[in-house]
N, C-alpha and C positions, 0 to 999 in steps of 0.2 A: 633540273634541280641539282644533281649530281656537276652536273658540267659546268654550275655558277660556283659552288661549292668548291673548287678545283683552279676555277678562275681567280675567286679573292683570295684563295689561300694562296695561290701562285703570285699574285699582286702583294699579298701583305706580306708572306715569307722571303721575298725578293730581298727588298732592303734589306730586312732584321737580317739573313745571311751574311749580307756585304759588310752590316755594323758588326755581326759575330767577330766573321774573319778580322775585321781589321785590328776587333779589338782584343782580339788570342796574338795577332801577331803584334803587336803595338806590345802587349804583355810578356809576352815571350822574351822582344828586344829589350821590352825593360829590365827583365830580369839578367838574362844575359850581361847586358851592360854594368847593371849591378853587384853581378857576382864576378865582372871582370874586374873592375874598379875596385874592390874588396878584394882581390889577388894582389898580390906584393911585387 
């Protein structure tokens, strides 16, 4: 029970990880970008 319970979360938390990361660093670069472009 425990071991399935472990398996789909390791199945469903996989992707959602990969879309977190990308999308902290996709946000990060925007921001950066933007507060470089808003410098003179």
């Amino acid at each position: 029970m425990m071991r399935r319970a472990v398996d789909w979360l390791a199945r469903f938390t996989g992707p959602l990880l990969i879309i977190m990361i990308s999308g902290s660093c996709g946000f990060v670069l925007g921001v950066a970008a933007a507060s470089g472009s808003a410098l003179p």
